[in-house]
VMD Tcl script that draws the C-alpha trace (Angstrom):
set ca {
  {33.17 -6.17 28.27}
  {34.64 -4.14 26.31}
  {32.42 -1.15 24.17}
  {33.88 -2.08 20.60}
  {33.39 -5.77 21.54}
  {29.74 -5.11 22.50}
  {29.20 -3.01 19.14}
  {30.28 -5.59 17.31}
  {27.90 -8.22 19.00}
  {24.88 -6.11 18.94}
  {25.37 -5.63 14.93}
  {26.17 -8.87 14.09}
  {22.26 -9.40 14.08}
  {21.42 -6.00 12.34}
  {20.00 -7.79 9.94}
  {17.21 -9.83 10.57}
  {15.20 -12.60 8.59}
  {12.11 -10.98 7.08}
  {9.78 -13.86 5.76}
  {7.04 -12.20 3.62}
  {4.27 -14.69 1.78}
  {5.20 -14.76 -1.35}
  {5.62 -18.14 -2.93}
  {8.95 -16.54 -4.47}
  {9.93 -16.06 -1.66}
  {14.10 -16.33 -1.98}
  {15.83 -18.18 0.86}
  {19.29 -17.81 -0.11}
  {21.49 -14.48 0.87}
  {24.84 -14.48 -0.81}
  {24.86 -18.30 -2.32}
  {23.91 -19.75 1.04}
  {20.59 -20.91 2.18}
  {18.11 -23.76 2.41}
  {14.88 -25.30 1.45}
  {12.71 -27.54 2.57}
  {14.38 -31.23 2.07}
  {10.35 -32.92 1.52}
  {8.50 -30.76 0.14}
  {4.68 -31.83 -0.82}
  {3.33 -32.37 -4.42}
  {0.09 -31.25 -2.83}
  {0.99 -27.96 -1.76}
  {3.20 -25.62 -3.93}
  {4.47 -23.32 -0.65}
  {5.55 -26.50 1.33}
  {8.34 -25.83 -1.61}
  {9.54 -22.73 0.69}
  {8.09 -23.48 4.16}
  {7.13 -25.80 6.22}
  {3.44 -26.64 6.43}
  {1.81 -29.36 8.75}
  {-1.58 -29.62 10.42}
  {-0.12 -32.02 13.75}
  {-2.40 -32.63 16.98}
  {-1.19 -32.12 20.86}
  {1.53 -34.56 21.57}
  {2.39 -35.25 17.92}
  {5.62 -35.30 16.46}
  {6.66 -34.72 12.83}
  {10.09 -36.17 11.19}
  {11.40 -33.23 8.91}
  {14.93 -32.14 7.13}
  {15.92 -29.12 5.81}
  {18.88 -28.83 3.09}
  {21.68 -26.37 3.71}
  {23.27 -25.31 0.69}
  {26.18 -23.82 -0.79}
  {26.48 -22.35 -3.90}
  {30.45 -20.21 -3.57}
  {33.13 -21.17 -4.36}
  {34.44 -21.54 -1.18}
  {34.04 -23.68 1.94}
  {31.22 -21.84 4.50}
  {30.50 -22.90 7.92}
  {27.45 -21.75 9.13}
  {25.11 -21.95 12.46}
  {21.24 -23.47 11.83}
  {19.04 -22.88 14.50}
  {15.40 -22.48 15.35}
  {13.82 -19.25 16.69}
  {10.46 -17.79 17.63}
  {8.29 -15.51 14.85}
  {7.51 -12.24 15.81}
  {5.33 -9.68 13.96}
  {6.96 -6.88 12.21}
  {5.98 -3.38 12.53}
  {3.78 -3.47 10.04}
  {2.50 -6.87 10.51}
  {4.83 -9.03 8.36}
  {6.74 -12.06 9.08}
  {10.17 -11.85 11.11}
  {12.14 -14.43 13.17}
  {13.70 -13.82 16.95}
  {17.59 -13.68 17.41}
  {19.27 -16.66 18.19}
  {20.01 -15.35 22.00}
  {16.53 -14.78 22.54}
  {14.84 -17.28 24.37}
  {12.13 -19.81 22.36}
  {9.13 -20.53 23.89}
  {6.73 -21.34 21.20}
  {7.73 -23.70 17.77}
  {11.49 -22.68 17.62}
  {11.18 -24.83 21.01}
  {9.50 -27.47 19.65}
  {12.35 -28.36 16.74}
  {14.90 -30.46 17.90}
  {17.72 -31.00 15.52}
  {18.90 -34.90 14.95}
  {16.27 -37.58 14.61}
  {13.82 -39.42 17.00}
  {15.81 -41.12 19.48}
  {19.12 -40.99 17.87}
  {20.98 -39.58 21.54}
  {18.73 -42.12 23.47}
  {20.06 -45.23 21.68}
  {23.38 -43.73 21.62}
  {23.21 -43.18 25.56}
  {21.56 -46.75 25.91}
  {24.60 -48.70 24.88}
  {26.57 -46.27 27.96}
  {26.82 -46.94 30.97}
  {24.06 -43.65 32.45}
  {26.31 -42.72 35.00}
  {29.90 -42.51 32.91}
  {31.05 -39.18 31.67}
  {32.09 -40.60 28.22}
  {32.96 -37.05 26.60}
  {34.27 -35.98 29.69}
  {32.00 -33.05 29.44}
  {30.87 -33.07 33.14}
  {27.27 -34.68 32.26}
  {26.51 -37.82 32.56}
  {24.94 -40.71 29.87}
  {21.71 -40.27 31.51}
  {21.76 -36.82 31.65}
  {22.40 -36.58 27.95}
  {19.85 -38.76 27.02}
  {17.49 -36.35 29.10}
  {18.88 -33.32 27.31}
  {18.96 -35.10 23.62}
  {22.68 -33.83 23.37}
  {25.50 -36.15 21.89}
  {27.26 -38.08 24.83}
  {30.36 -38.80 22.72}
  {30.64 -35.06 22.42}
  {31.10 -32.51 24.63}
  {30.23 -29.72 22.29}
  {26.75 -31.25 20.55}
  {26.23 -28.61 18.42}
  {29.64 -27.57 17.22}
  {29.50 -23.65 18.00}
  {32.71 -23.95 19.90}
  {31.24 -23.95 23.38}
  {30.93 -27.10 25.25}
  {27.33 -28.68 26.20}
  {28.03 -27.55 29.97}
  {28.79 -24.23 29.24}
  {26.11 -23.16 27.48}
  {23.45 -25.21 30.30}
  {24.96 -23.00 32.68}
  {24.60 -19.77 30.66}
  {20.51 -21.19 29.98}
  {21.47 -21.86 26.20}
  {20.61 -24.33 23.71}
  {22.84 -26.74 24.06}
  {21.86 -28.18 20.78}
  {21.78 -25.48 18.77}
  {22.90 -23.51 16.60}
  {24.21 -26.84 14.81}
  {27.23 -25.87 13.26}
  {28.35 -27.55 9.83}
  {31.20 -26.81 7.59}
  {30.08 -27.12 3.24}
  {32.04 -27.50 0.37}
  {32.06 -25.30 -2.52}
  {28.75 -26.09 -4.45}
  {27.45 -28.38 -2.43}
  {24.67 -29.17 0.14}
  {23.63 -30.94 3.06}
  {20.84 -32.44 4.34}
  {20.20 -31.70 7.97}
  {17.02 -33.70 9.76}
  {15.22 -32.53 12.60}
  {11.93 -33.26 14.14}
  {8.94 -31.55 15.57}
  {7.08 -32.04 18.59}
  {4.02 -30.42 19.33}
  {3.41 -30.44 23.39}
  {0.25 -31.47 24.84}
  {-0.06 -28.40 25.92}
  {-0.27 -26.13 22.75}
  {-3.55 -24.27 22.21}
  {-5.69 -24.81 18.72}
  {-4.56 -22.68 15.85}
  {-1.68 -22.19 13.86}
  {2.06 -22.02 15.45}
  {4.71 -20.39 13.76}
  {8.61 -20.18 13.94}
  {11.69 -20.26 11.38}
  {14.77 -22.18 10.80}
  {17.83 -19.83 10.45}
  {20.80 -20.79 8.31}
  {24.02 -17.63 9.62}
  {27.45 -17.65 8.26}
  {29.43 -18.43 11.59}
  {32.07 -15.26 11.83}
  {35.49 -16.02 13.29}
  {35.49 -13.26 16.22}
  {38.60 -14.60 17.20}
  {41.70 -11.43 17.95}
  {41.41 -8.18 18.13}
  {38.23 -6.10 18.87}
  {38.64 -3.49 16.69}
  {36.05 -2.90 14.20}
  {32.47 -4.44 13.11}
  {31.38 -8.14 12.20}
  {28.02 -7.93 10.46}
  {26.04 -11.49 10.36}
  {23.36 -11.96 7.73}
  {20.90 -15.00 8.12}
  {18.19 -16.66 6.14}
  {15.85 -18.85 6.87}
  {12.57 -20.96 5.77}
  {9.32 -19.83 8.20}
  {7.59 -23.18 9.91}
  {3.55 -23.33 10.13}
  {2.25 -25.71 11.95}
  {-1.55 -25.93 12.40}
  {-2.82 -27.19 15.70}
  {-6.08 -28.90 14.68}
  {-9.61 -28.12 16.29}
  {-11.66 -24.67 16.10}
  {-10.30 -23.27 13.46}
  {-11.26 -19.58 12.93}
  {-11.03 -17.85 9.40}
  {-11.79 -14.30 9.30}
  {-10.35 -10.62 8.15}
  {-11.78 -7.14 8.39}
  {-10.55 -3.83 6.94}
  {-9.80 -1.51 9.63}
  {-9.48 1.70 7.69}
  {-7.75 2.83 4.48}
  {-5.37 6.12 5.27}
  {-4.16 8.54 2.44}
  {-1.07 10.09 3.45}
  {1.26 12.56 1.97}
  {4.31 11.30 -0.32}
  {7.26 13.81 -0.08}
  {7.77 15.37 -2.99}
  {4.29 14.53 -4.46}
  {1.61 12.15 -4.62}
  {0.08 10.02 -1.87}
  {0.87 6.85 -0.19}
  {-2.03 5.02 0.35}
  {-2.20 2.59 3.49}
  {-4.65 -0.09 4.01}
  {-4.80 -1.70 7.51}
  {-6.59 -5.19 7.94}
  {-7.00 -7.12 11.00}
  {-6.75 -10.76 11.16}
  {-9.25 -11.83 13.99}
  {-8.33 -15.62 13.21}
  {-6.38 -17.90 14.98}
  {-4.81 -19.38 11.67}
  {-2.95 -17.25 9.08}
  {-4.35 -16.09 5.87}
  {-3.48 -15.63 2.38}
  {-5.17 -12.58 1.04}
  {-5.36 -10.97 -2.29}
  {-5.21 -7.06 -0.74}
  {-6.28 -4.26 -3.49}
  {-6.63 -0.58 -3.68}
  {-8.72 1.11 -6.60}
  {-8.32 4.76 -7.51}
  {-10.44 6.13 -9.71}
  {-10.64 10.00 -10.38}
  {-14.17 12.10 -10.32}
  {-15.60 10.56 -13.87}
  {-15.12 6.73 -12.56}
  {-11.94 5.98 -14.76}
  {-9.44 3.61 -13.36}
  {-6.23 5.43 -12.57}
  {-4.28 3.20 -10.66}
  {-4.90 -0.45 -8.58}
  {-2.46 -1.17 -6.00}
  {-1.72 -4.61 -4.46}
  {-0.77 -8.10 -4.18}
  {-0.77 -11.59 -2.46}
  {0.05 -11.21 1.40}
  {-0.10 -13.29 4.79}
  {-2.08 -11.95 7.32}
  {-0.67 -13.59 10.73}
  {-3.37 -14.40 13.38}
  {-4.40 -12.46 15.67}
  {-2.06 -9.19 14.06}
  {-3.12 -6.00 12.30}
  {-0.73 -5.72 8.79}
  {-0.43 -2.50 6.78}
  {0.90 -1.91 4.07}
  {2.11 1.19 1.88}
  {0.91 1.82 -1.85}
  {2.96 4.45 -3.49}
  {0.28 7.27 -5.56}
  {2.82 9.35 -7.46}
  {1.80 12.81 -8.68}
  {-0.24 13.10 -11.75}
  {-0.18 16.02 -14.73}
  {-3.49 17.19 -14.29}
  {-3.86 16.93 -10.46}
  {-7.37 16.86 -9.14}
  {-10.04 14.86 -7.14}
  {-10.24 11.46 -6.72}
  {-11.24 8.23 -4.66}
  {-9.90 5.17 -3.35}
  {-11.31 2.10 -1.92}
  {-9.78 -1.34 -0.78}
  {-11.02 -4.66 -1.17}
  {-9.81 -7.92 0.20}
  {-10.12 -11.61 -0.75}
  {-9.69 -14.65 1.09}
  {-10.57 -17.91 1.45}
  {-12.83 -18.12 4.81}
  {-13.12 -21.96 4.37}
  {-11.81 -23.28 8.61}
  {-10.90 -26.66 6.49}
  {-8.17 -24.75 4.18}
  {-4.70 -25.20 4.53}
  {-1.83 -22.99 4.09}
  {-0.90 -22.81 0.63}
  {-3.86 -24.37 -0.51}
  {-6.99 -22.97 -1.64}
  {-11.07 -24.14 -1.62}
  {-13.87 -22.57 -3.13}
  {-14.68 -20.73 -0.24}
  {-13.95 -17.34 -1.48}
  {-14.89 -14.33 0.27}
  {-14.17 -10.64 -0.62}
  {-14.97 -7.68 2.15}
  {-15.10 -4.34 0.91}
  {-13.57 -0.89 3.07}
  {-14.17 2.60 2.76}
  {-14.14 5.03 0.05}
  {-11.72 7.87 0.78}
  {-11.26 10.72 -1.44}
  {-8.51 13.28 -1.68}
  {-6.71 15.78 -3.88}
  {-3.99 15.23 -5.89}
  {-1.91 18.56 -6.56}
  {-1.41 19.71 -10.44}
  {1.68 19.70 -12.14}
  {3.06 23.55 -12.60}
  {2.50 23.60 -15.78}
  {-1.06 22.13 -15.45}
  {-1.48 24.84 -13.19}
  {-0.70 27.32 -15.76}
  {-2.85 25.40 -18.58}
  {-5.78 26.00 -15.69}
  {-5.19 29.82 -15.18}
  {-4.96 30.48 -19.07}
  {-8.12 28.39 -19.22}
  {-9.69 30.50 -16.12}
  {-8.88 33.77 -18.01}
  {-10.79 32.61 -21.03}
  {-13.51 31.27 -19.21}
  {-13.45 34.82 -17.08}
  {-13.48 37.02 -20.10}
  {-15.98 34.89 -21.71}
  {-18.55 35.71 -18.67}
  {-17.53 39.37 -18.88}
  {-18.81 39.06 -22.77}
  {-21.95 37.51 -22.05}
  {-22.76 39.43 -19.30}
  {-22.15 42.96 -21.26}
  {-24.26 41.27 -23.98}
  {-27.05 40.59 -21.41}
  {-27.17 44.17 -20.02}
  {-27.09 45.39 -23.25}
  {-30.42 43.63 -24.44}
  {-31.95 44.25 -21.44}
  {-31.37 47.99 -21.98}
  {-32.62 47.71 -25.74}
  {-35.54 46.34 -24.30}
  {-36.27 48.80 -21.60}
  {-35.71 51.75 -23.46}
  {-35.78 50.98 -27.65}
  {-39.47 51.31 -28.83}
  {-41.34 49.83 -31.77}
  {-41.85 51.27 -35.09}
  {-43.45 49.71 -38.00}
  {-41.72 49.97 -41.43}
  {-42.72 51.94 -44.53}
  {-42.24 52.07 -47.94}
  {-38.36 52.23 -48.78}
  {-37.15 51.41 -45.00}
  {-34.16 49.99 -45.19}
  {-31.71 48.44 -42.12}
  {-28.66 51.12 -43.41}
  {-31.91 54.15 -43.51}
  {-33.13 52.94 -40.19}
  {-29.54 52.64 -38.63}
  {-28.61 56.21 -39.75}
  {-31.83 57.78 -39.21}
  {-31.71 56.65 -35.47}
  {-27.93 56.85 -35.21}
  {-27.33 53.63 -34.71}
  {-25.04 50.90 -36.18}
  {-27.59 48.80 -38.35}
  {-25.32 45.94 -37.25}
  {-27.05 46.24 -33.99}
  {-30.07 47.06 -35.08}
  {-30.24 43.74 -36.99}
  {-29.08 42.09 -34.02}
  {-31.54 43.71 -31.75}
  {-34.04 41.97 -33.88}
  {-32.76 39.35 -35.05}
  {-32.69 39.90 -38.53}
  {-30.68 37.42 -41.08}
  {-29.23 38.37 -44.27}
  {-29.90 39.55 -46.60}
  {-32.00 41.89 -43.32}
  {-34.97 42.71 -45.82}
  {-37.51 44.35 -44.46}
  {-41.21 43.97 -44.77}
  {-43.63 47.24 -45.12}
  {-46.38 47.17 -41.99}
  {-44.26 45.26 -39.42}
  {-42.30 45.71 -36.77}
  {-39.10 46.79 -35.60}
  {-37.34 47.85 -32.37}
  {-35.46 50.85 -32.86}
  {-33.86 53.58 -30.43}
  {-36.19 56.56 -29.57}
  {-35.37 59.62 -31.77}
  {-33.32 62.69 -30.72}
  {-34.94 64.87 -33.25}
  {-37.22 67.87 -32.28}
  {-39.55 69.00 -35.49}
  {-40.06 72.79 -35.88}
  {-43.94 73.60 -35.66}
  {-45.50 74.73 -38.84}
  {-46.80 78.49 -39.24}
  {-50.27 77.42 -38.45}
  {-49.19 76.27 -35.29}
  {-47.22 79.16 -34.15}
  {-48.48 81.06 -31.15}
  {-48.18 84.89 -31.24}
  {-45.87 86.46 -29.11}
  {-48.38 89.48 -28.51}
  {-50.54 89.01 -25.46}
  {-54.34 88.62 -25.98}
  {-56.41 91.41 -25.47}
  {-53.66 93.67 -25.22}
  {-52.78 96.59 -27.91}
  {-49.56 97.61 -28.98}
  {-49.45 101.29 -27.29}
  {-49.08 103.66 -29.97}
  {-46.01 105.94 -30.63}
  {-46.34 109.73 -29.68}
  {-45.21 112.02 -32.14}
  {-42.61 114.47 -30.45}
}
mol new
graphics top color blue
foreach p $ca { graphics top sphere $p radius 0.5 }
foreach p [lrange $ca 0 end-1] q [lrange $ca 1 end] { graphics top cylinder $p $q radius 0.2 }
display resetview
């Protein structure tokens, strides 16, 4: 084959269905799509899927309408495919060339018996389309025997059996501008099919004319409607959180990731939150939403922190709410309510720069306000160890005090604690600074120079 040809095939399903739970969900992609033909008054979702609880061996009569709102004629493929989980645990459909094995091999487009009755009034071993099967063999295969290409995708029934394709499908119809059509098809749940809930998706493509050259790219985009079906029996309704992760945003912030497992064999509609709160308990930010949790799949999802002013420390925890009720349907809540609670994580959110200069000038202050107190502490201390008491007389006054000890009498008040207007009260007490002064000793006290005892020697006359 050749490599542009291949290019062009492998990107023609680039895009692929992506069928989240919301009940807005949109099923239309460029005024084409479709929506469940019946949907229930019961159940607001059976609006944008299809929703049916159906035993082993059961088989369910459904139509889907294909619609077209451009202004031009479309043609377009609808098929059935296999879900898959998406990386993170989110809805997604299979590729039409991948094989079906679970619902998108239960839907058969066309209703019950319409080939069979068809093929009855044949003879079952005339080639009536000339298609090189037989009546009886169509009948067997549910393909049209008046047509050798059932499904209209431009290759006949035999070619596609002998490639191990879908002869029936993808059904391709041609719409006029503004218009739909309604296309039935039925379900048939084997006897075979384990208890639980099934799912799958009906695909609605724009069918590309790849006819010509092989130059350049044909890009397909497809929509689609998901299909639950419910096997009845023991039904199991349960979620835990696995772990909530706080992880680095580029430039700034955090993305916050909560993982929950669904250990169920149905799907779930939860109510997923994240709280963040900072260190004083105020609410900065809840995170969340409705989401389907697929059975038997972990989903994650990713909650976008951005950076805050002030920065700092802060917590997150994650909470999840379901109904745990085994009788509950898709779509349809009980009173059954359960909530489960995960971890708390905590983490630091960087500062803005200037927050971070708001915090330094705020450090300085608080950095020469210690250095203040501190010189005011050593400075009492050493008023205490070394200033000594002295009780006031008559005419003592803070300004004679102050100058008589050299001292500011600003201090000196301070030192005791005086208040204005700092009079002072003859016979108590003040601390004061020791004085410098040395008195000169009175005549009285003055001790002769001349030894004791000892005479001045007397002066010889020459």
């Amino acid at each position: 084959m050749h490599p542009s040809r291949m290019l062009r095939l492998k990107l023609q399903f680039i895009l692929a269905l992506w069928l989240m739970a919301s009940p807005a969900l949109a099923i239309t992609y460029g005024g084409t799509g479709g929506r469940p033909a019946y949907p229930r008054p019961d159940n607001p979702r059976t609006t944008d899927i299809f929703v049916h609880t159906l035993a082993p061996g059961t088989t369910q009569v459904e139509g889907i309408d294909v619609i077209n709102n451009e202004v031009a004629a479309k043609t377009l493929m609808v098929y059935a495919a296999d879900s898959t989980p998406s990386t993170d645990g989110g809805y997604a459909c299979e590729q039409l060339s991948e094989p079906r094995d679970d619902v998108g091999a239960w839907i058969t487009f066309g209703w019950p018996g319409q080939d069979q009755d068809t093929a009855e009034s044949l003879s079952p071993n005339r080639d009536e389309d000339s298609d090189g099967i037989t009546s009886a063999d169509e009948a067997a295969l549910k393909t049209n025997p008046r047509e050798a290409d059932t499904d209209g995708d431009g290759t006949p029934d035999k070619a596609e059996l002998d490639a191990q394709t879908d002869p029936r499908q993808p059904v391709v119809i041609t719409i006029d501008p503004e218009k739909k059509i309604l296309l039935p098809f039925t379900i048939t749940v084997p006897t075979t099919a384990g208890v639980g809930e099934h799912n799958g998706c009906i695909l609605i493509q724009e069918k590309k004319d790849t006819s010509g050259t092989d130059q350049g790219i044909a890009i397909s985009t497809r929509t689609g409607i998901r299909v639950a079906l419910t096997v009845p029996g023991d039904v199991i309704r349960t979620l835990r959180i696995v772990r909530l992760d706080v992880l680095p945003r580029p430039p700034g912030g955090k993305i916050l990731h909560p993982v929950v497992r669904n250990d169920g064999n149905v799907s779930i509609d939860a109510t997923v939150k994240v709280t963040t709160k900072n260190l004083f308990g105020w609410m900065i930010k809840e995170h969340g939403g409705e989401y389907a949790i697929l059975r038997e799949t972990t989903s994650a999802w990713n909650f976008e922190l951005p950076p805050t002013f002030w920065g700092g420390w802060y917590r997150s925890h994650a909470t999840v709410s379901y109904d745990s009720n085994p009788m509950a349907e898709l779509g349809k809540k009980t009173t059954n309510q359960t909530t489960i609670t995960g971890p708390t994580v905590g983490f630091f959110l960087a500062p803005s720069p200037m927050a971070w200069a708001v915090y330094a000038a705020g450090l300085g202050l608080l950095l020469a306000l210690g250095l203040v107190l501190w010189l005011i502490a050593k400075r009492r201390q050493l008023i205490e160890k070394t200033w000594v008491r002295y009780t006031i007389k008559p005419n003592d006054t803070i300004q004679t005090l102050a100058r008589a000890r050299n001292v500011s009498w600003k201090l000196l008040a301070a030192a005791n604690k005086l208040k204005p207007p700092f009079e002072l009260k003859r016979g108590s007490h003040l601390l004061v600074p020791p004085t410098t002064r040395v008195s000169k000793p009175s005549s009285a006290n003055k001790v002769s120079r001349t030894p004791p005892n000892r005479q001045r020697p007397r002066r010889r006359k020459s």
